[in-house]
C-alpha positions, 0 to 999 in steps of 0.5 A, a space after each residue: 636212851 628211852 623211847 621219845 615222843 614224835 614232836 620233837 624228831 617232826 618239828 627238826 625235820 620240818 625245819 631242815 627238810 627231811 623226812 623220819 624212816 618209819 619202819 615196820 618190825 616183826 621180828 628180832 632180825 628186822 629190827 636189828 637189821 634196822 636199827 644197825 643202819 640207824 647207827 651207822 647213818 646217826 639217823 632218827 628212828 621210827 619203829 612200828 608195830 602193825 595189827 598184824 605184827 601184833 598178832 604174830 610176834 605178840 605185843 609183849 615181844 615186839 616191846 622187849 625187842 625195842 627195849 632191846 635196841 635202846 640198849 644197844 644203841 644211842 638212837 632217839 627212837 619212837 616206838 608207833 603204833 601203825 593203822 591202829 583200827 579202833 580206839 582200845 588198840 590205840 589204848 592198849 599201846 598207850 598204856 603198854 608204853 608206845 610213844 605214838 599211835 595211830 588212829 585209821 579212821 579213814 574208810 569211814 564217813 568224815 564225821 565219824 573219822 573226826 570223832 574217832 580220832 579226837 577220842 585217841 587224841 583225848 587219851 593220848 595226849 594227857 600221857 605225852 603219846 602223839 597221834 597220828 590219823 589218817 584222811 583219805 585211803 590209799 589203794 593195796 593191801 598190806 597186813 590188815 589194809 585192804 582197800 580196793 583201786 575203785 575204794 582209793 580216795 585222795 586227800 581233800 585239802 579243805 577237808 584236812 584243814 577242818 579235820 586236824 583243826 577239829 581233832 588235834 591230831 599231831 600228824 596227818 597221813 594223806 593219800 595223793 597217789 602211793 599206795 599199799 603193797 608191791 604193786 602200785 602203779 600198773 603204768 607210770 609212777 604218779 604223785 599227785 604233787 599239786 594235791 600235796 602243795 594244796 594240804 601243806 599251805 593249808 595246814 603251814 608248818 603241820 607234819 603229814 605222812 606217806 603211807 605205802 612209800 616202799 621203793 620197790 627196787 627193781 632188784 631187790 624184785 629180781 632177786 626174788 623172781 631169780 629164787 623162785 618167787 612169783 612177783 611180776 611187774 611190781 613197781 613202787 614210788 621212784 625214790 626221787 618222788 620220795 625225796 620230793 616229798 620231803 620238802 613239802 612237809 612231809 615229815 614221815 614216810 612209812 616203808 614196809 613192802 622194801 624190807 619184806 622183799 629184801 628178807 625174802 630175796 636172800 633167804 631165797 637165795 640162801 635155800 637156793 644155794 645151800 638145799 641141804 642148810 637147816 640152821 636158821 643163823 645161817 638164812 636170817 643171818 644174811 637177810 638181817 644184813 639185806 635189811 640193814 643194807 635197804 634201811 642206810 639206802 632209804 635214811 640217804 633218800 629220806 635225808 635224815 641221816 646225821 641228824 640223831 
């Protein structure tokens, strides 16, 4: 099956209330890890590649390992471009052949936002990529975002309104309270659910998105800590939040931070128990199969399982 386009996978979720995983590859063993949970659950797939990615794997790999998994499996599967910076990466992926792509115009003036992204719009949409933008900022850091806690600005819902009117964007990423990273909240996890019902009336059937959505379970933090690591008080959003989220139309919800933690955790682990193991099979082996296990865990909590 070749790669599809998001309009399609957001207009089934809107209808049946669940959101589409979008997450974050950088490697070979990620990618399987996900896309083999994908296949067990029958669930629709959102692969995405960050500038950071990018410069790690290099584009061209990154590529091939999607093809790879279209291959391998029966998935309808996007391949999205995430928190591209400026209109010529935005270009760059149209035209190596990514499905969606996403504009983050969002730490400048609302104007200058709305022109950026109405330029990707301009480029995209001819070729049959969607868009996604971004309004608002969201607190953390991860890859190329750094936005201090001071900086974080929520979605203005009137704002949106104008915003996807003027620009023709597909989708819109909103910030109501979750943020970049492992450390998201310093007390009790709070969405701004109120905020959220405001866009969602606002724009009707409109697909929006959740950037830094990863759970950061409680174990999968452990398992680190219990390896070596240094990772105290990280907490994410509660997955119940998450499933909330769902039925306001929120149609994708971006999750990194989860996958990273559960990588990291086993390899930990395996050099923990195993000092004198130097064959990479036998540590990305496992922690491929730690990803798997966190992806059927997260498809449960968006819904979208059996829906490939």
């Amino acid at each position: 099956m070749p790669l599809v386009s998001s309009k399609e996978m957001f207009k089934g979720a809107l209808k049946g209330g669940y959101a589409i995983g979008a997450f974050n590859v950088n490697n070979m063993e990620i990618v399987q890890g996900i896309v083999d949970a994908a296949v067990e659950e029958k669930a629709p797939l959102i692969l995405q590649v960050s500038a950071g990615a990018r410069k790690y794997a290099r584009p061209e790999y990154l590529f091939h390992l999607v093809q790879a998994a279209l291959e391998t499996s029966n998935l309808p599967i996007v391949l999205h471009l995430d928190h591209g910076e400026d209109f010529e990466i935005c270009k760059s992926c149209v035209d190596q052949g990514f499905t969606s792509v996403m504009i983050d115009g969002s730490k400048y003036p609302l104007e200058q936002n709305i022109a950026m992204t109405k330029k990707v719009v301009e480029y995209a949409h001819p070729r049959g990529v969607t868009v996604e933008a971004e309004l608002g900022r969201l607190a953390g850091v991860e890859d190329a975002v750094s936005v201090a806690e001071k900086d974080a600005i929520f979605t203005d819902p009137a704002e949106a309104l104008r915003f996807v009117e003027e620009t023709g964007c597909d989708s819109l990423a909103i910030a109501i309270g979750t943020s970049h990273g492992a450390y998201k909240f310093k007390g009790t996890p709070t969405l701004d659910f109120e905020r959220l019902e405001k866009i969602q009336k606002k724009l009707g059937d409109f697909p929006l998105v959740l950037h830094g959505a990863s759970s950061v379970p409680a174990d999968l933090v452990k398992a680190c800590n219990d390896y070596g690591a240094k990772i105290p008080g990280a907490q994410g959003v509660p997955e119940d939040m998450i499933t909330k989220a769902t039925k306001t139309h929120v149609c994708k919800i971006n999750i990194d931070t989860d996958l990273r933690l559960a990588l990291t955790g086993t390899i930990r682990k395996c050099f923990a128990e195993n000092p004198a193991e130097f064959d990479p099979r036998k540590y990305l082996g496992p922690a491929r199969d730690a990803i798997k296990t966190v992806v059927k865990r997260k498809i449960k909590v968006l819904g979208c399982g059996g829906k490939a």
